[in-house]
C-alpha positions as CSV (number, residue, x, y, z in Angstrom):
1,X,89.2,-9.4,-59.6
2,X,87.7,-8.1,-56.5
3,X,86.0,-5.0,-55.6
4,X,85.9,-2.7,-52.5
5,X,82.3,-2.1,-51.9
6,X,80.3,-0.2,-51.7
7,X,80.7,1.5,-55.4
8,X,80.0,5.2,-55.7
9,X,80.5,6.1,-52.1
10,X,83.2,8.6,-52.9
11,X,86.3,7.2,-51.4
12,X,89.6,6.6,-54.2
13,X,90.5,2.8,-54.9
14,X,94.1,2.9,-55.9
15,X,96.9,5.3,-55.9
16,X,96.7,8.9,-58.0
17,X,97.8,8.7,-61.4
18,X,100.1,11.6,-63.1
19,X,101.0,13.0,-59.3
20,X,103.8,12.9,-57.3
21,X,104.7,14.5,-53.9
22,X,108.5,16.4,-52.7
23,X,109.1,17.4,-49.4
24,X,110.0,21.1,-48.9
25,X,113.0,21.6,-47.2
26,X,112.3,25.4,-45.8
27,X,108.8,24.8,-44.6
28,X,108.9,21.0,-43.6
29,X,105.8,20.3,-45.4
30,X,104.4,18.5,-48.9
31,X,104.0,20.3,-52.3
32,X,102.0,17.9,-55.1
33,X,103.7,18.4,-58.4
34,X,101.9,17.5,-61.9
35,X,103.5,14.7,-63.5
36,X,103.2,15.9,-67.4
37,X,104.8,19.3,-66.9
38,X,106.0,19.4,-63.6
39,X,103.9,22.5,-62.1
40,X,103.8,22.4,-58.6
41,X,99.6,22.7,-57.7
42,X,99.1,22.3,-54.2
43,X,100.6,22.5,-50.2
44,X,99.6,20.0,-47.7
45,X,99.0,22.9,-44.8
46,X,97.9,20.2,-42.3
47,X,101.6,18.4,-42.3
48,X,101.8,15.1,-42.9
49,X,101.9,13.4,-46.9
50,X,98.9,13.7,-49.6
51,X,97.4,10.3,-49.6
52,X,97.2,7.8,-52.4
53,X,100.4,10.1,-54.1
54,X,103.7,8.7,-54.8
55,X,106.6,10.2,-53.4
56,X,110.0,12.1,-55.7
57,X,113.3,11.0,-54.8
């Protein structure tokens, strides 16, 4: 299997595991949720999506 060098240069190979992401309807921006017991932990104040998270339906 292939790697994405360099190693160690702080960028994330792969998407985020135990995240996910929901749109918030009021403010039109994203909120990431915890997977395992569904707390809400952070707003993406820039606009846009979190990268590497996977998205709630």
């Amino acid at each position: 299997m292939a790697t994405n060098p360099p190693s160690g240069d702080g960028h994330r190979n792969g998407a985020v595991k135990g995240r996910s992401q929901v749109l918030n309807p009021k403010t039109g921006l994203y909120t990431k949720r915890n997977t395992e017991n569904g707390q809400f932990m952070d707003v993406k104040t820039t606009g846009g999506k979190f990268k590497g998270v996977r998205k709630e339906k």
